[in-house]
Every structure is written in structure tokens, then in C-alpha cells.
ROBAKE-930377 format. One record per residue (C-alpha): residue number from 1; y negated, z, x; residue in one letter. Coordinates in steps of 0.1 Angstrom, whole numbers, padded with zeros to 4 digits. Last residue first. Layout:
NUM, Y, Z, X, A
...
# end
This chain:
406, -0251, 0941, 0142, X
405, -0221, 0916, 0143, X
404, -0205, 0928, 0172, X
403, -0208, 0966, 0159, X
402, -0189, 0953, 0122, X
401, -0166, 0939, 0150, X
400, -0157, 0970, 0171, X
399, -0148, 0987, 0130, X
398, -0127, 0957, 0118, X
397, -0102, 0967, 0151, X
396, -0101, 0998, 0147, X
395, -0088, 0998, 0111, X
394, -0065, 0971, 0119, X
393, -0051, 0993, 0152, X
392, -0047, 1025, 0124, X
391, -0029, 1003, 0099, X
390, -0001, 0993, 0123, X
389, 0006, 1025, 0131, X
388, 0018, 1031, 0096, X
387, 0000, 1056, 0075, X
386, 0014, 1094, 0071, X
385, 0012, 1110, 0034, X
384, 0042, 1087, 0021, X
383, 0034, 1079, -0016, X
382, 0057, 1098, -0043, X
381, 0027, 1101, -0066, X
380, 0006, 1120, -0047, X
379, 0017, 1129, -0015, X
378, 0051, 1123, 0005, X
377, 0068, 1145, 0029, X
376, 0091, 1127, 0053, X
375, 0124, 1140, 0044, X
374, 0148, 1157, 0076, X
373, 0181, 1140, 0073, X
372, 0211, 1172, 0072, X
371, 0237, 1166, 0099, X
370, 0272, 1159, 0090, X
369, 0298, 1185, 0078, X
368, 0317, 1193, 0110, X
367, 0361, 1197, 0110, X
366, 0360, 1163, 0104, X
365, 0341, 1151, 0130, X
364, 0312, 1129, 0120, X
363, 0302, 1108, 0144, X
362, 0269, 1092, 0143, X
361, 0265, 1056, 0154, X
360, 0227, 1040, 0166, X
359, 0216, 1009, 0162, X
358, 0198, 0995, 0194, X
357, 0161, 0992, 0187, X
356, 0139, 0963, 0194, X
355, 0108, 0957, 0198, X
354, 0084, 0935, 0185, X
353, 0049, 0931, 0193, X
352, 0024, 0924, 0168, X
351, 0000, 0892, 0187, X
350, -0035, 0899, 0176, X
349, -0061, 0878, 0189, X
348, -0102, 0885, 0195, X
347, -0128, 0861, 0190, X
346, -0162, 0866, 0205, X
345, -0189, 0846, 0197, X
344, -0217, 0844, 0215, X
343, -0243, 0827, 0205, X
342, -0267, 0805, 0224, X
341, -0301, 0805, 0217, X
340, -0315, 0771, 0208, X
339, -0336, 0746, 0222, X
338, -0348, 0712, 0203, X
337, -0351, 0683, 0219, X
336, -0372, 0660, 0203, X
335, -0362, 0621, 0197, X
334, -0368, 0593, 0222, X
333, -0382, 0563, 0204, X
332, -0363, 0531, 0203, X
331, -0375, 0498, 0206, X
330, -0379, 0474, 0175, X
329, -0350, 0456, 0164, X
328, -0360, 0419, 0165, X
327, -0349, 0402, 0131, X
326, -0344, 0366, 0126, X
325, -0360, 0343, 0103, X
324, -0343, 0306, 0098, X
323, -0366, 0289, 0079, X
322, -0358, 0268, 0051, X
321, -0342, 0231, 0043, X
320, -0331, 0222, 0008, X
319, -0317, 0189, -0001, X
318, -0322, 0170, -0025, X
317, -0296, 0143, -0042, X
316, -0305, 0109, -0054, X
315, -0286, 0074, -0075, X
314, -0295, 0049, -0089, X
313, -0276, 0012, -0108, X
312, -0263, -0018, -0110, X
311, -0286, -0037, -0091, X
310, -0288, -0017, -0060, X
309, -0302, 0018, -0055, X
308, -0299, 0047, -0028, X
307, -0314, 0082, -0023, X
306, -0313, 0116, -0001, X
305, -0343, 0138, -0010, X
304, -0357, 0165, 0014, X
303, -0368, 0201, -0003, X
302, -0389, 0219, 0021, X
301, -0393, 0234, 0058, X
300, -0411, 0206, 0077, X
299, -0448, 0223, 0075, X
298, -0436, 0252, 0095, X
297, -0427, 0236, 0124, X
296, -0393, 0216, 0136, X
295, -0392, 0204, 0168, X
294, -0369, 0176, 0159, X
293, -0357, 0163, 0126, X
292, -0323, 0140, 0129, X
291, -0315, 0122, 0093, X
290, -0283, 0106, 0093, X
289, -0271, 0085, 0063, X
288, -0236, 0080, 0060, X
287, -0216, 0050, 0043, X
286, -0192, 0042, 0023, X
285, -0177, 0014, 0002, X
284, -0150, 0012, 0024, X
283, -0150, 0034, 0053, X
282, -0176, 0053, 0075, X
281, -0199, 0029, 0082, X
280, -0227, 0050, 0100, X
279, -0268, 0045, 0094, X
278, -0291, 0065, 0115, X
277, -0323, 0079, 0108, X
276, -0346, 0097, 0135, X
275, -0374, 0117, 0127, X
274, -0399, 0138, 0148, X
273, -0412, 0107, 0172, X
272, -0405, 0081, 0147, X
271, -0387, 0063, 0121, X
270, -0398, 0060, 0087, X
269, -0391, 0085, 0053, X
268, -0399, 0073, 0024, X
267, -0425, 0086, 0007, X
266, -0413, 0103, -0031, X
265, -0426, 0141, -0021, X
264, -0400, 0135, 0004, X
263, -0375, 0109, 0010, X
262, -0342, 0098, 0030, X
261, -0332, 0060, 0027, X
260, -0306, 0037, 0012, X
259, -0313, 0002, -0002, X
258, -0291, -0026, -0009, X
257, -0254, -0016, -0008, X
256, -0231, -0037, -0028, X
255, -0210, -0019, -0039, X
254, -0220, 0016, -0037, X
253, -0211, 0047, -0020, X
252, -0236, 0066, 0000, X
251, -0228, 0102, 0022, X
250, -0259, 0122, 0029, X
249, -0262, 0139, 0062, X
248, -0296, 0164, 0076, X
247, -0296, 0170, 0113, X
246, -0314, 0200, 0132, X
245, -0334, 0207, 0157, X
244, -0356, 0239, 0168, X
243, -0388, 0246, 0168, X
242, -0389, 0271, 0137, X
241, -0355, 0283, 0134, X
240, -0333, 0267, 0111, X
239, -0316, 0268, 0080, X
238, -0297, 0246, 0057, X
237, -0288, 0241, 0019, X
236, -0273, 0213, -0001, X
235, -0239, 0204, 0024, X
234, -0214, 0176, 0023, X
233, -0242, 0158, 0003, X
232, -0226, 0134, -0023, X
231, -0244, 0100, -0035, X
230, -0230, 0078, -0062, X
229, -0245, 0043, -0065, X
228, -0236, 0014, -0093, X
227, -0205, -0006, -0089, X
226, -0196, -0034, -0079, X
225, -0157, -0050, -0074, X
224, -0151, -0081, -0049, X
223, -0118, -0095, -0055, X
222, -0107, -0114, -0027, X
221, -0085, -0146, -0039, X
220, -0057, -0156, -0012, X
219, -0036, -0186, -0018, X
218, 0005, -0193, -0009, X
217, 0028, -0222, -0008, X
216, 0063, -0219, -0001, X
215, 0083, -0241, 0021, X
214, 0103, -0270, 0011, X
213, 0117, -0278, -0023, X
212, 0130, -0244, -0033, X
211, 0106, -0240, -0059, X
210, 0077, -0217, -0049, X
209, 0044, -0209, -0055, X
208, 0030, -0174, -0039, X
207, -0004, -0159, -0054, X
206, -0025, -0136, -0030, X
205, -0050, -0107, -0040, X
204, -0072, -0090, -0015, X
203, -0085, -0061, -0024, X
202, -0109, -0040, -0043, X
201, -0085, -0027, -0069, X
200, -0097, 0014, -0060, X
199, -0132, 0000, -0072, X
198, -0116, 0002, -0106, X
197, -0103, -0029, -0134, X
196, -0106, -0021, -0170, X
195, -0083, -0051, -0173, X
194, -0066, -0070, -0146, X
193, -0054, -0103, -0155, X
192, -0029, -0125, -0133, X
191, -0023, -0165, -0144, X
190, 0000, -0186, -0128, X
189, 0031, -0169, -0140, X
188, 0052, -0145, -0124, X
187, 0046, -0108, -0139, X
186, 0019, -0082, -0126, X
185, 0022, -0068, -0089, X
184, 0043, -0072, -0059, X
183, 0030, -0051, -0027, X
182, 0029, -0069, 0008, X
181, 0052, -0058, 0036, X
180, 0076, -0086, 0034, X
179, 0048, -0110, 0046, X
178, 0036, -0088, 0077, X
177, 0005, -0067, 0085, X
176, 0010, -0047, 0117, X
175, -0024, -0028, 0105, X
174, -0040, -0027, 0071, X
173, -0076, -0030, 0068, X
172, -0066, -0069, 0050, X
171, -0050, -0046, 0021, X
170, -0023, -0069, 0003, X
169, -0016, -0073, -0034, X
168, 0007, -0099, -0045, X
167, 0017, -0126, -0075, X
166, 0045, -0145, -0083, X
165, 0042, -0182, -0094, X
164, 0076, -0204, -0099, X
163, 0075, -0235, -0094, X
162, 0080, -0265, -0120, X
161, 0111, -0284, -0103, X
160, 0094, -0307, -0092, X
159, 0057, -0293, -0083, X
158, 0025, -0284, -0095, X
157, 0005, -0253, -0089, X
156, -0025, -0236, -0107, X
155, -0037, -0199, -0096, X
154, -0056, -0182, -0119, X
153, -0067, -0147, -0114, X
152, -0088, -0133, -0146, X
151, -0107, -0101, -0143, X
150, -0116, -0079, -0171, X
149, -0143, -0049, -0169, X
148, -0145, -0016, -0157, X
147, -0164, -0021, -0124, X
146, -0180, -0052, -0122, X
145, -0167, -0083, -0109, X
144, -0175, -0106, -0079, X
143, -0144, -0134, -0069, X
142, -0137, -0152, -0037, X
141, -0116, -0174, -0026, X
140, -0124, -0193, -0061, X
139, -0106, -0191, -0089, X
138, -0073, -0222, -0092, X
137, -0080, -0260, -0113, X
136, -0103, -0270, -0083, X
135, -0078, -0258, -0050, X
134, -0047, -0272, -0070, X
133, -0020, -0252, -0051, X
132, 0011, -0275, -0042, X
131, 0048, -0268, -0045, X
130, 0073, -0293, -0029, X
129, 0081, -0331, -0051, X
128, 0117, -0335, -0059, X
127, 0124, -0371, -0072, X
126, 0157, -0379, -0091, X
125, 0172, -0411, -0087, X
124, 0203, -0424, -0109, X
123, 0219, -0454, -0094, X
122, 0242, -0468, -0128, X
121, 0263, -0500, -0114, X
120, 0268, -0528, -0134, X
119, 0289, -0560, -0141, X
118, 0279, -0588, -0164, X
117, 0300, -0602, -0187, X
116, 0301, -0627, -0176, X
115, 0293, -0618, -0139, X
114, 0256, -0618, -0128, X
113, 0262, -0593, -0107, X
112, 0237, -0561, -0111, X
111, 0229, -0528, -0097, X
110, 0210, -0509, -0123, X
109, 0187, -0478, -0116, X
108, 0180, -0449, -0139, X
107, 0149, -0429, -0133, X
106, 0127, -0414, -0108, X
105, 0095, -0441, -0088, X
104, 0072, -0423, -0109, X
103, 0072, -0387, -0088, X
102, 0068, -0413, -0057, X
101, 0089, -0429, -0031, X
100, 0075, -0434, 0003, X
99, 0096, -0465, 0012, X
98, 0120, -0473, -0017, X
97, 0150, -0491, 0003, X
96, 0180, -0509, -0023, X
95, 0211, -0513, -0005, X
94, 0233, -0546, -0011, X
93, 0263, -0537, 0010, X
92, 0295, -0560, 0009, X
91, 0285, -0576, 0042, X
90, 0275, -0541, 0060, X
89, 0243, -0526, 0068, X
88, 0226, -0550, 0040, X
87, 0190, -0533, 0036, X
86, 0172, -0550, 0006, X
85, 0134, -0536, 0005, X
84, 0110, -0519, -0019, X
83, 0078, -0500, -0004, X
82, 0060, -0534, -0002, X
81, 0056, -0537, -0044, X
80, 0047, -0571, -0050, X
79, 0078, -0578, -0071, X
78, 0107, -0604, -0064, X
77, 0115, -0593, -0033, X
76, 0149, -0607, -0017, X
75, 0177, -0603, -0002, X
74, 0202, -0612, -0033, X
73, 0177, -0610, -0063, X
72, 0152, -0579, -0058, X
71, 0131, -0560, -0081, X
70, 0137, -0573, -0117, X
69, 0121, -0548, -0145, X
68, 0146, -0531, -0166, X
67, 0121, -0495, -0167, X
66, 0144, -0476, -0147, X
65, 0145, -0505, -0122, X
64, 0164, -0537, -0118, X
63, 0185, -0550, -0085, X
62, 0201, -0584, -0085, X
61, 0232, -0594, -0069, X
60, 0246, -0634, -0070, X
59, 0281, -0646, -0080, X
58, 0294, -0664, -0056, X
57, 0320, -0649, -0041, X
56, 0318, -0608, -0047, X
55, 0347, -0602, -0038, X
54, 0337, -0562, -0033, X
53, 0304, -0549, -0041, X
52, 0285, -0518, -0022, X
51, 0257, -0505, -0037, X
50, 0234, -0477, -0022, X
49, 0202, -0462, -0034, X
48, 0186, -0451, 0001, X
47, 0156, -0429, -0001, X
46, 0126, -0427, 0022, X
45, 0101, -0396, 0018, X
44, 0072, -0393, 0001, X
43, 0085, -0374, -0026, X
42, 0117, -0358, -0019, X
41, 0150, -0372, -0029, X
40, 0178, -0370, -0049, X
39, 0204, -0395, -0054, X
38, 0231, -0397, -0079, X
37, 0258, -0425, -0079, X
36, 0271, -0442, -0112, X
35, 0305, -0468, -0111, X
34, 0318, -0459, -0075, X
33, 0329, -0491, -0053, X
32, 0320, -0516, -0073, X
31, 0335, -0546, -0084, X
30, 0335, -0585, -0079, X
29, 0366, -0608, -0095, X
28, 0396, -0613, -0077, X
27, 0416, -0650, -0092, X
26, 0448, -0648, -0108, X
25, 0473, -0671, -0101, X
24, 0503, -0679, -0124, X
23, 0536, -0694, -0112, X
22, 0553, -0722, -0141, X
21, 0595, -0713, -0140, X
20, 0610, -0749, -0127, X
19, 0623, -0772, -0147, X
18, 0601, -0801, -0139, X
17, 0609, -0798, -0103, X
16, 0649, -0796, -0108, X
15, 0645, -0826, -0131, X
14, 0626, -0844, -0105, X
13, 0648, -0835, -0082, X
12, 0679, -0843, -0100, X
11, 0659, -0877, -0110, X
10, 0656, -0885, -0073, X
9, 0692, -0877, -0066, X
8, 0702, -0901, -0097, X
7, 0680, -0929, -0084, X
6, 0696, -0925, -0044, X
5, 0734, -0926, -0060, X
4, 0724, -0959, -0084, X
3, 0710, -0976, -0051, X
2, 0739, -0966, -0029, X
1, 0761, -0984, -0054, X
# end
């Protein structure tokens, strides 16, 4: 009985067993922690292209470059170049090192698990490289040209991104010189052409690469322009007095300068005891000519020619020196006295006098006719007889000088 109950248990169980609902497992396969990652770096620096996998198990990690050639499997190096390593900071990273990366070293890089299929992540590496002046593809530090032709600045650069050239004009004779101080000229580009170009562009001329990948780079080109000689005189004419000094000046602009000198009847004029030259630099392009003549003499008066002469060209200007004469008055001679007879002269002054008379009144009675007025008799033609008193003293006094005068 107990037999029967202990095979009908089992069976429940096995029934109960068999019955049950079937429990499926799956099993974690490896991933990545981001699918693409960009890095940039600078040439020659050290740059890290990460790649972190999770559950990875078995399966093995393989690094390939840009060009699907096999760098590392697991830890290791399979090619022969040092620069690349396997740096695992963490157990699920599988870094790939590139020691002094390079321009070439850019592309797409794949971090691989040999899953099937097979997983991948995308490491894109871009390479900056900083701007840099190619000394033997740029014009020298120094270029010659002649006034009123062309002249062609090049200044070559490479760099990642392409830089960008720009182009400035600086004046080494200016003081407290600074970088924001200098002039901008032309356009940017790598070339800069003057045409018809002056003495006034004598310079220095400096082209500025840049493209935000470090510092700038910079290069200074002196442009040199020659020119034939002009000569000006401040004056033409001088005097002086026999055995005195003087000093003749004669301004000289040329580029280069190669001969200068004072002349007469076409010698040139040397150093000694009666003449002294004396070059000054007076500014660019310009110097002065001194010519001191002492104890001068008769012989020295003349014309004096100032000249100078390089490869480009010749130049003169005379100058005319003449004797200073001055005039000594000559001494004065004392002039005859001459006598003469005073005359007298005698001038005699009339002043009228006045006088003055009270008006007088009549009264008239009116029982009396009023007096009769006496007439003054007249002559000839109604004309008073008597003259006036004042006609007698004239008469008088014309006579005494018609007596003076005799």
C-alpha cells in the first residue's frame, strides 16, 4: 500500500516537473560605450583614441587603421610602428596610444570584436598641424629693386587648417615699436606685388601666418629700392671777404651711395690745410657734403661743383662763390664858411582898436520938433569928401616902409 502511495507521489512530481512553463536565458553580448568618437589633435603631440567594451568574455579586441591595416590584437603590436601602444586604464578599456602623431597618421579608426557579426566602433582623428614659413619656397630677407619697377613678396606657409597670410608694413626708424602698431597693406594671400614701386616704399615688409593652431608665425623681407642721384644746394650763391672763412653744403640722395665729392675745373677736391670735407647722415637716403675753405684769397673766388654717381645714374650742381667788397667812406672835408651881412628886417603889427560907444536916446517933447542932422558933404558922385581915419594910419604906414626899404 505504502509502495503504490510513494510511486504515485513520484509521478505527481514528475508530472508537476515536466509541466512546468520552460525559463529562457539570454546571454550579454560585448558593446560599446559611444558608437563614433572624434579626436583632434596636434601634430607631434600624443593622442588617445579611446574604446571601452562591456561583457566582453572572450571575444578578442583588435584595433585597424584608416587604411584597414591591423595594429594591435588584445595588448599587443602587430606592426613595427613604436609610436602605437595599447593603454588599458581600466579592465573594459582598450585605448589605442599614437606617440608623436603625424599629418598621415588622420583618418577613420575601427575598434573591433570579433563578434559575429562583428562589432565596431568608428574613432575619427583629425590632425592640426600650427603655421610654418618655408624659408626656401619664401624671398629672401632681403630684396634690391629699382625704382619704378615691380616687386613680388612671397611668403609660403603650410599648416592644418590652410593659414591665412596677411601682410604689413613697419618702419624699423620708428620708436616704441609694437605689433598692433604696424600698418596692414594689400590683401591676405601669400603673395604681395607692388607695382611702379617709389623710394617712399623702402621698408620693411612682414607677412603674418595664422590658423588658430598655436601661435602665429611671422617673416620680415627688407625691400631695398635704388635709385639714381639727385643733388640740391640749400643755397647757389655766396660771398665773402678775402681772408675769411666760409662753408659750402650740398645735400645727396641716392640709393646706394658710391661716390660723392666737391670739384673744380673737374679735380676733385682732397683734404688739406685750406679745405676740409665732411660727410653727415642726415636721414634716409640723405646725406650732406661739407666743404670748409679757410683763409680765402683771391684765387678761391669761382664756380665750385658739388657731384655724386652710382650705377644708376649722375648727378652735379655749381656753386658760385665771389668776393665780398665793402665800401670805406672816405673822410670828410670841412666845407667854406661863407659870411654874410645881416638884414634887418623890421616888421611892424597893426592891432585896430575897438571902442565902444554907448547908444545915445533923444527925446523929443512934443511940444519941440526934433533937431535937424547936420549932412556930411559929399563930392563927386555922391562920395563922402572926408577919408576915414583908418585910411590916413595905412597911408603912413606904407610910406616909413618904402624909406626901410631904400
Amino acid at each position: 500500500m505504502l509502495g503504490l502511495l510513494g510511486l504515485d507521489l513520484f509521478g505527481l512530481v514528475v508530472g508537476v516537473v515536466t509541466h512546468l512553463p520552460s525559463v529562457k536565458v539570454e546571454s550579454l553580448e560585448p558593446s560599446f560605450d559611444d558608437p563614433v568618437t572624434n579626436v583632434t589633435a596636434i601634430a607631434g603631440d600624443t593622442v588617445t583614441l579611446p574604446c571601452s567594451v562591456k561583457n566582453l568574455k572572450d571575444y578578442k579586441v583588435m584595433w585597424l587603421d584608416h587604411r584597414t591595416k591591423t595594429l594591435t590584437l588584445e595588448a599587443r603590436r602587430i606592426i613595427a610602428d613604436e609610436r602605437i601602444t595599447i593603454e588599458r586604464p581600466d579592465i573594459g578599456d582598450w585605448n589605442l596610444y599614437i606617440h608623436g602623431v603625424e599629418l598621415s597618421d588622420a583618418g577613420k579608426y575601427m575598434c573591433q570584436v570579433n563578434t559575429v557579426p562583428v562589432k565596431i566602433k568608428y574613432v575619427i582623428l583629425t590632425v592640426h598641424e600650427p603655421p610654418e614659413i618655408i624659408p626656401e619656397l619664401s624671398s629672401k630677407e632681403e630684396v634690391f629693386v629699382r625704382e619704378s619697377d615691380t616687386v613680388q613678396l612671397v611668403c609660403n606657409v603650410t599648416g592644418v587648417p590652410t593659414p591665412t597670410v596677411r601682410w604689413f608694413k613697419k618702419s624699423p626708424n620708428r620708436r616704441h615699436y609694437s605689433y598692433n602698431d604696424k600698418e596692414m597693406i594689400g590683401h591676405d594671400g601669400m603673395v604681395l606685388r607692388i607695382r611702379n614701386i617709389s623710394r617712399y616704399c623702402d621698408d620693411v615688409y612682414q607677412c603674418v601666418a595664422d590658423n588658430g593652431v598655436k601661435l602665429p608665425v611671422s617673416r620680415d623681407i627688407k625691400v631695398t629700392v635704388q635709385f639714381p642721384p639727385e643733388i640740391h644746394l640749400p643755397t647757389k650763391k655766396l660771398s665773402q671777404a678775402v681772408g675769411k672763412e666760409t662753408i659750402l653744403n650740398c645735400e645727396v640722395t641716392s640709393n646706394p651711395s658710391m661716390y660723392s665729392a666737391w670739384t673744380r675745373d673737374g679735380i676733385t677736391i682732397q683734404n688739406s690745410d685750406k679745405f676740409k670735407i665732411d660727410l653727415y647722415e642726415d636721414y634716409k637716403n640723405t646725406m650732406t657734403l661739407s666743404m670748409k675753405i679757410s683763409d680765402i684769397q683771391k684765387p678761391d673766388f669761382g664756380v665750385y661743383r658739388c657731384e655724386a654717381q652710382n650705377e644708376f645714374g649722375r648727378d652735379f650742381k655749381d656753386f658760385f662763390l665771389y668776393e665780398l667788397v665793402t665800401t670805406t667812406p672816405s673822410p670828410s672835408t670841412p666845407s667854406a664858411v661863407t659870411t654874410t651881412t645881416p638884414v634887418h628886417v623890421y616888421v611892424f603889427t597893426w592891432t585896430p582898436s575897438v571902442r565902444t560907444y554907448t547908444p545915445r536916446r533923444e527925446y523929443h517933447s512934443k511940444d519941440r520938433p526934433p533937431l535937424a542932422t547936420k549932412k556930411k558933404p559929399k563930392g563927386r558922385n555922391g562920395q563922402s569928401r572926408f577919408l576915414p581915419n583908418n585910411t590916413f594910419y595905412l597911408i603912413g604906414l606904407l610910406t616909413t616902409l618904402s624909406v626901410i626899404i631904400k
